[in-house]
C-alpha positions as MATLAB code, in Angstrom:
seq = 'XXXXXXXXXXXXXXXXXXXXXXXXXXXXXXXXXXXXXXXXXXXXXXXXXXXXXXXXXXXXXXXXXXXXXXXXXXXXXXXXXXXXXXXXXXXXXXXXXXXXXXXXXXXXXXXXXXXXXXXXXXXXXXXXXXXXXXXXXXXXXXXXXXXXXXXXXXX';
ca = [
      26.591   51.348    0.312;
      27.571   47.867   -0.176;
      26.067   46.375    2.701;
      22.993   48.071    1.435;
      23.366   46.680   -2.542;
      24.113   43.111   -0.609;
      21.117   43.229    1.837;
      18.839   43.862   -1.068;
      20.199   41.091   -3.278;
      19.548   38.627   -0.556;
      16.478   40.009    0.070;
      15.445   39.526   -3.921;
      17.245   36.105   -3.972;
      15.032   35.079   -0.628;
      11.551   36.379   -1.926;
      12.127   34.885   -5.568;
      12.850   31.117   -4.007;
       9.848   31.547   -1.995;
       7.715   32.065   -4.930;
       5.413   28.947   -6.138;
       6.294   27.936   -9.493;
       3.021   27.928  -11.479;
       4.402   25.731  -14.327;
       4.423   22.683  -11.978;
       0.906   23.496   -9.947;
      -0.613   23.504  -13.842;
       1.346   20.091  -14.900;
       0.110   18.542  -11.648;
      -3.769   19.939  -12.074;
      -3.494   18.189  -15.537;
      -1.794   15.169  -14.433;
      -4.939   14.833  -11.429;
      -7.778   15.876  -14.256;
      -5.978   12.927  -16.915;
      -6.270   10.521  -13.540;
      -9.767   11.295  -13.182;
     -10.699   10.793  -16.588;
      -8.952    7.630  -17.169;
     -10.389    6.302  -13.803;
     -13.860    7.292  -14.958;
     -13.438    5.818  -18.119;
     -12.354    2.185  -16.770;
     -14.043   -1.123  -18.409;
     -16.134   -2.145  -15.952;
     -17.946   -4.702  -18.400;
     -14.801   -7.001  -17.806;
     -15.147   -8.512  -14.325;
     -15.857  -11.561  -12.434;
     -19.545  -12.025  -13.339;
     -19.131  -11.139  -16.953;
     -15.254  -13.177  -16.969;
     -15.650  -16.222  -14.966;
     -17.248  -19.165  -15.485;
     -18.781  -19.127  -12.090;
     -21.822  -20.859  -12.245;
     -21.479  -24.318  -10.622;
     -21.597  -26.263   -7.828;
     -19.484  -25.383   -4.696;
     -18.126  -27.197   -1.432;
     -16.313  -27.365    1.629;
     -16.303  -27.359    5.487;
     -16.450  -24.376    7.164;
     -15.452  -23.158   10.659;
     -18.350  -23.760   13.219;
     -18.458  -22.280   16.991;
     -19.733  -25.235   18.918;
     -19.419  -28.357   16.418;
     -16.527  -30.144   14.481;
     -17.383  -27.773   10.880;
     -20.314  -26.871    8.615;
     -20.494  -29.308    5.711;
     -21.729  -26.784    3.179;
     -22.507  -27.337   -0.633;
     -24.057  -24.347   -3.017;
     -25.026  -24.726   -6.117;
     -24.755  -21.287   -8.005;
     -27.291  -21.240  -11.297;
     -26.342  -19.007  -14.479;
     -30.204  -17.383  -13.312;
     -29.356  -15.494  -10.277;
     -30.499  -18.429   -8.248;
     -28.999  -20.969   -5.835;
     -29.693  -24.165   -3.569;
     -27.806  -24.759   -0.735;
     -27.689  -27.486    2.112;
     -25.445  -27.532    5.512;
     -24.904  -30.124    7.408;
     -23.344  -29.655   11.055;
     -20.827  -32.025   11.827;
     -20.626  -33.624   15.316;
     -24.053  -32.716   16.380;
     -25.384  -35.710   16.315;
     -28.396  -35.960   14.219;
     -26.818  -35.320   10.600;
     -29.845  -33.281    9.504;
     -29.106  -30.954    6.876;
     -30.467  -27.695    6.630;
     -31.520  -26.402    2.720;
     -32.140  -23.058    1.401;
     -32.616  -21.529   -2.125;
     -33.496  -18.263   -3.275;
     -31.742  -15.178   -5.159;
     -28.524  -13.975   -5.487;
     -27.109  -10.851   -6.525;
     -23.640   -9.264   -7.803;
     -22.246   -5.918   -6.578;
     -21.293   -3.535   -8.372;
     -18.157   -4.705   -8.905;
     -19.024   -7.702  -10.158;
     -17.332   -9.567   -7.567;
     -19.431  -10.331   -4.820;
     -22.450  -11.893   -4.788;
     -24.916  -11.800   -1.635;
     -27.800  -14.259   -1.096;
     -30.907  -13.214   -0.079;
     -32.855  -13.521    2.894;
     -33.169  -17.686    2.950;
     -29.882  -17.520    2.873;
     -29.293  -15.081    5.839;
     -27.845  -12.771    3.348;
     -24.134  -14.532    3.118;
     -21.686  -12.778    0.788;
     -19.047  -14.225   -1.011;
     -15.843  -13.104   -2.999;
     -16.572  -14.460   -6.327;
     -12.809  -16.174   -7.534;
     -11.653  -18.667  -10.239;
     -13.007  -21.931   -8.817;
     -13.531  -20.735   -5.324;
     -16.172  -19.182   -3.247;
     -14.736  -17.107   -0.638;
     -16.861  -16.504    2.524;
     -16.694  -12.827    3.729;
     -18.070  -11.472    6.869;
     -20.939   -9.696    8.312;
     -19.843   -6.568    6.309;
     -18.730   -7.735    3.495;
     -14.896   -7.802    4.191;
     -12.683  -10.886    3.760;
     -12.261  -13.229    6.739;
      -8.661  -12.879    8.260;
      -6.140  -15.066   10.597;
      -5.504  -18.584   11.099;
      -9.062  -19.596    9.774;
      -9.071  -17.903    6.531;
      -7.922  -20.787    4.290;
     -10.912  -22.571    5.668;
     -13.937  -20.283    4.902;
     -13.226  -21.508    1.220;
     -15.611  -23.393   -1.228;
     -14.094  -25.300   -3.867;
     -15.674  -25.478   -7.385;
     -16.646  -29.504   -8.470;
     -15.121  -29.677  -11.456;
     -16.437  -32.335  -13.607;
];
């Protein structure tokens, strides 16, 4: 009769620690909803376009495949519009090629991308500096990285 009483209490004992507690499935399903919420209710109206005083001229020499750098300057205009002129380095004839056009912002704020006369060329917006970003978009890693910067003249 004992070994009977005790096999039942275990068995109680094993099927009550199984159970879920509800309590903490219905704090966590708040806690996720509360995330949601706050994330959906972020500021976006405070970001580099709308924080930064970004319009400005830019410079600097970036990487080039077959010559010594690209001697790049971009002018950024408060009007969505921009004028820039590169000058390849080592090849001889100095010639400098100019574009203007449009620019836009993502949605972030962040990025802008030029437009077509510009071979659509993104850049990470930053205090001062104009990072250049790949063909997708993403930030340029490795050993060249610190040199696909533009620095902001500051007058």
């Amino acid at each position: 009769m004992n070994k009977i009483l005790i096999t039942a209490l275990f068995c109680s004992l094993g099927l009550v620690a199984c159970a879920k507690p509800t309590q903490n499935v219905e704090t966590h399903a708040t806690s996720t909803e509360t995330q949601v919420t706050a994330s959906a209710n972020t500021d976006t109206s405070h970001n580099t376009q709308s924080s930064l005083d970004w319009a400005g001229d830019y410079q600097g020499t970036l990487p080039c495949a077959d010559c010594e750098g690209i001697k790049t300057q971009l002018t950024l205009n408060a009007n969505s519009t921009y004028n820039m002129t590169e000058t390849y380095l080592g090849k001889g004839d100095d010639h400098p090629f100019k574009s203007s056009g449009q620019f836009s912002f993502d949605n972030t704020g962040s990025v802008i991308t030029l437009d077509q006369n510009g071979d659509q060329r993104k850049y990470f917006v930053a205090e001062n500096q104009l990072y250049a970003l790949d063909q997708a978009g993403q930030k340029i890693e490795g050993n060249l990285a610190q040199h696909y910067i533009l620095n902001k003249a500051i007058n």
